[in-house]
KOLFI-125776 format. One record per residue: residue in one letter; x, y, z of N, C-alpha, C in turn. Coordinates in steps of 0.1 Angstrom, whole numbers, padded with zeros to 4 digits, always signed. Example, Ala and Ser with C-alpha at 12.3 -4.5 7.8 and 13.67 -1.06 7.14 Angstrom:
BEGIN
a+0132-0057+0078+0123-0045+0078+0132-0033+0078;s+0128-0022+0071+0137-0011+0071+0129+0000+0079;
***
This chain:
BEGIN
x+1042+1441+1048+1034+1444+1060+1027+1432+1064;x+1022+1435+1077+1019+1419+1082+1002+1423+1079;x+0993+1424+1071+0983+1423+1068+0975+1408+1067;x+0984+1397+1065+0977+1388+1068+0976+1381+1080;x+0964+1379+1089+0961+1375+1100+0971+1360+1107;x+0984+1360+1105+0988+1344+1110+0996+1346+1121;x+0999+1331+1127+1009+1329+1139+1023+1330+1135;x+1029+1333+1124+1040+1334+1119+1038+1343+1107;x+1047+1352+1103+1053+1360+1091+1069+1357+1091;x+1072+1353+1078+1085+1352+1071+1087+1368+1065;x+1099+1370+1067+1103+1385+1061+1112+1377+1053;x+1121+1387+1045+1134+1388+1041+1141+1386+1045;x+1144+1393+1059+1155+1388+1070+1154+1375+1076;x+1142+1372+1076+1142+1359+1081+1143+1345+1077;x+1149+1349+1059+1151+1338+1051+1140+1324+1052;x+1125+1328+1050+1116+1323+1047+1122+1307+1040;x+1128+1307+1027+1130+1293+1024+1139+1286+1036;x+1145+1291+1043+1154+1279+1053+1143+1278+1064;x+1133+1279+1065+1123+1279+1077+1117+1263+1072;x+1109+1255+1085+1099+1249+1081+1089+1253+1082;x+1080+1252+1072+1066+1257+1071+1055+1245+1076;x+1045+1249+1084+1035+1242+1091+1025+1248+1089;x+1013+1241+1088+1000+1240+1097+0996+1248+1078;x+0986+1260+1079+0978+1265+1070+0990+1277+1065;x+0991+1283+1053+1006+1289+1048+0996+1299+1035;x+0999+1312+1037+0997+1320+1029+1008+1322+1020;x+1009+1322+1007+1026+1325+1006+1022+1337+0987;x+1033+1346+0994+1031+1358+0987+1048+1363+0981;x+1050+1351+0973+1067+1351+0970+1073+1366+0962;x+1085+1369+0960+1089+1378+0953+1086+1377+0937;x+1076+1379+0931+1071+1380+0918+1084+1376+0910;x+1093+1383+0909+1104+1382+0901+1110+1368+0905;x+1110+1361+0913+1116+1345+0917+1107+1339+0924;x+1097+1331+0915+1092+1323+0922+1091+1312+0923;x+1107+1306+0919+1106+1293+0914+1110+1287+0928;x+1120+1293+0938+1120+1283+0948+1114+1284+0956;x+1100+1292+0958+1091+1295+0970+1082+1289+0964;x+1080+1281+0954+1069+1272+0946+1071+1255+0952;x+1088+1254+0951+1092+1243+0953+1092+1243+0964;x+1096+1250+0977+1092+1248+0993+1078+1249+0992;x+1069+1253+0988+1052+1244+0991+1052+1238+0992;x+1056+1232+0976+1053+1218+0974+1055+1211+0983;x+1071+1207+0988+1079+1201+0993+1075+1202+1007;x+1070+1213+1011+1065+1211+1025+1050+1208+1024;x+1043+1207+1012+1027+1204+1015+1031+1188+1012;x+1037+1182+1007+1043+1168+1003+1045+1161+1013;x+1054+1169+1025+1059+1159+1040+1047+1163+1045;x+1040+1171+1039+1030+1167+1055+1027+1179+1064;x+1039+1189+1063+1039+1198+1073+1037+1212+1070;x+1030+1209+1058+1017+1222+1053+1006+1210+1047;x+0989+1219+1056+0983+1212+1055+0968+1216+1045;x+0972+1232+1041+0965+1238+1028+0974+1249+1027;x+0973+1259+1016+0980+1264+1017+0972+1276+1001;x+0977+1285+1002+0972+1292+0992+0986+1303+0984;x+0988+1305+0974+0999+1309+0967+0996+1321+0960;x+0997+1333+0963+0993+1344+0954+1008+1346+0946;x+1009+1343+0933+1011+1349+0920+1010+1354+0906;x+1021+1356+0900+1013+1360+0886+1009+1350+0877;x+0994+1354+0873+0991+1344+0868+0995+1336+0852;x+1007+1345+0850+1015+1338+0839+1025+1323+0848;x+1028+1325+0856+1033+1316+0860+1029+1305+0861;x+1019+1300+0857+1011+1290+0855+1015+1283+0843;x+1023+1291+0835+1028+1287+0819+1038+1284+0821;x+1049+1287+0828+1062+1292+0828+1071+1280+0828;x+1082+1276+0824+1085+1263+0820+1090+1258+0836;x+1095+1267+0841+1100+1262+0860+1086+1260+0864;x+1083+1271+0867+1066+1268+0878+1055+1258+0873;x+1051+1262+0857+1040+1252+0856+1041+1242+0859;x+1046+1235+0857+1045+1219+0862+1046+1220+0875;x+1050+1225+0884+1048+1222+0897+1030+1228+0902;x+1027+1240+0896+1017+1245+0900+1005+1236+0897;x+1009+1229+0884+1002+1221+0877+0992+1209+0893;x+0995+1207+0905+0991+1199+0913+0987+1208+0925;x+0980+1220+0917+0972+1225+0924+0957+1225+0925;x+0952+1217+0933+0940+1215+0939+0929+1225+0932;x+0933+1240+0930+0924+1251+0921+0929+1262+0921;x+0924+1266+0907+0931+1279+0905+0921+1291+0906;x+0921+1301+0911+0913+1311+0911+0918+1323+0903;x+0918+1329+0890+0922+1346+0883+0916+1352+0888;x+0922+1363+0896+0913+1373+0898+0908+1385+0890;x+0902+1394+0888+0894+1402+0881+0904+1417+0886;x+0909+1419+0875+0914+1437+0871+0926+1429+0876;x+0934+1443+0882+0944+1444+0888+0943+1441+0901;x+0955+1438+0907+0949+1434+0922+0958+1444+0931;x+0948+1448+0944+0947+1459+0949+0948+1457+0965;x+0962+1456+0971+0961+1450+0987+0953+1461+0995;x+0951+1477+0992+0945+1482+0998+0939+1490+0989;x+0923+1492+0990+0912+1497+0981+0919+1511+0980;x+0920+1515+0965+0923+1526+0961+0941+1529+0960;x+0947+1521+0965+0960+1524+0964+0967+1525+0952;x+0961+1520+0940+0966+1519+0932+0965+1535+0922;x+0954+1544+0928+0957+1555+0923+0969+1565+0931;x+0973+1560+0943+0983+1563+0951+0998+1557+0946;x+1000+1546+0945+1008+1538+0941+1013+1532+0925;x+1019+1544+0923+1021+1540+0907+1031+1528+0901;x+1036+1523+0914+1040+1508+0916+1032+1501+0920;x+1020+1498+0915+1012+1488+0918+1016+1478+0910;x+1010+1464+0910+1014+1455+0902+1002+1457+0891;x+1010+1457+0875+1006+1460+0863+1005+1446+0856;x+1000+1435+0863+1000+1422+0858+0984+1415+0862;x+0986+1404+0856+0968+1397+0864+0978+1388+0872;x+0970+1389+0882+0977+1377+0893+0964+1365+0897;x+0970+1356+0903+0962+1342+0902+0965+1336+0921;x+0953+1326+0920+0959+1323+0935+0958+1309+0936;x+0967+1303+0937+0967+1283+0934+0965+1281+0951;x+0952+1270+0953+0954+1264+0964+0960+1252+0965;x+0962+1247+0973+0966+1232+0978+0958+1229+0987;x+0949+1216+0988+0944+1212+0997+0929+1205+0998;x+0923+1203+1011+0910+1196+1008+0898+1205+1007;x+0898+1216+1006+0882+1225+1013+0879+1234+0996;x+0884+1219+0988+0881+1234+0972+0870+1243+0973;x+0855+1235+0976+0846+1241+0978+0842+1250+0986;x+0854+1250+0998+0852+1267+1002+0860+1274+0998;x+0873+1272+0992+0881+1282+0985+0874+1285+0970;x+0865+1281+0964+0858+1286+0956+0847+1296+0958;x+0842+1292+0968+0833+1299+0977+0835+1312+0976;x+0845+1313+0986+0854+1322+0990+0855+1338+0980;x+0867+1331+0969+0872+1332+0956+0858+1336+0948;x+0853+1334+0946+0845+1334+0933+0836+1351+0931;x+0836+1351+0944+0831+1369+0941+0840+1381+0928;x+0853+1376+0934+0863+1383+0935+0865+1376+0922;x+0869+1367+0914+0874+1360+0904+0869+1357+0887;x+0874+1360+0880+0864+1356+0867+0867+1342+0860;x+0877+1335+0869+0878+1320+0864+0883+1313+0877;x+0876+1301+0878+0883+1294+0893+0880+1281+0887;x+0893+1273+0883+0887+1257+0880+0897+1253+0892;x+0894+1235+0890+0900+1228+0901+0902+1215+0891;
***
C-alpha cells in the first residue's frame, strides 16, 4: 500500500530493481531477499542519484554474510522497540504481522535529524 508520502512507488509489477532510483528513497524490500535491494542503494546512493535514503529491514541483516558488509556504510542505524506495527493495532488483527525486530539503516548527511526523528521510537540508534 502506498502509505508512504512519495513522488514515486515501485510495486512488484514494476520491477523496482530495473528502475533508476533518485532524489530521497524509502526502501521497504521483500524481507526474505534483501540482498539485491541493498545493493541497488548502494549503487544508486554511490552514483549520486539517491541523495539519502532510509532502508527498513530485519535487523538481523545487519549480520548476515551478503547484507552486512554492505549495510556496514550506513551513515546510522536505528532498532526499533517491540515489534513493528505499520498500522496501530493491527497486529492483534493480523496474525501475519512480522514476528521479528526490524532495524532502519540510513544513508546520508542529516544523522542528527534521523536520530531526532528515530529516537522516540528506538532503543538503540548509533552512527
Amino acid at each position: 500500500e502506498k502509505t508512504v508520502p512519495a513522488k514515486a512507488h515501485y510495486t512488484k509489477e514494476d520491477n523496482g530493481l530495473a528502475q533508476i532510483w533518485r532524489g530521497t528513497v524509502f526502501m521497504n524490500p521483500p524481507y526474505s531477499t534483501p540482498l539485491p535491494w541493498v545493493k541497488k542503494l548502494l549503487e544508486q546512493y554511490q552514483a549520486g542519484n539517491v541523495t539519502e535514503a532510509i532502508a527498513l529491514l530485519k535487523a538481523g541483516t545487519e549480520s548476515n554474510k551478503g547484507t552486512g558488509k554492505l549495510l556496514s556504510e550506513a551513515d546510522a542505524v536505528a532498532k526499533w522497540n517491540g515489534r513493528l506495527e505499520f498500522v496501530p493495532g493491527a497486529r492483534t488483527i493480523n496474525k501475519n504481522a512480522p514476528d521479528f525486530d526490524s532495524a532502519f539503516f540510513y544513508f546520508g548527511n542529516n544523522v542528527d535529524l534521523f536520530k531526532k526523528v528515530f529516537q522516540p521510537y528506538c532503543h538503540r540508534i548509533r552512527s
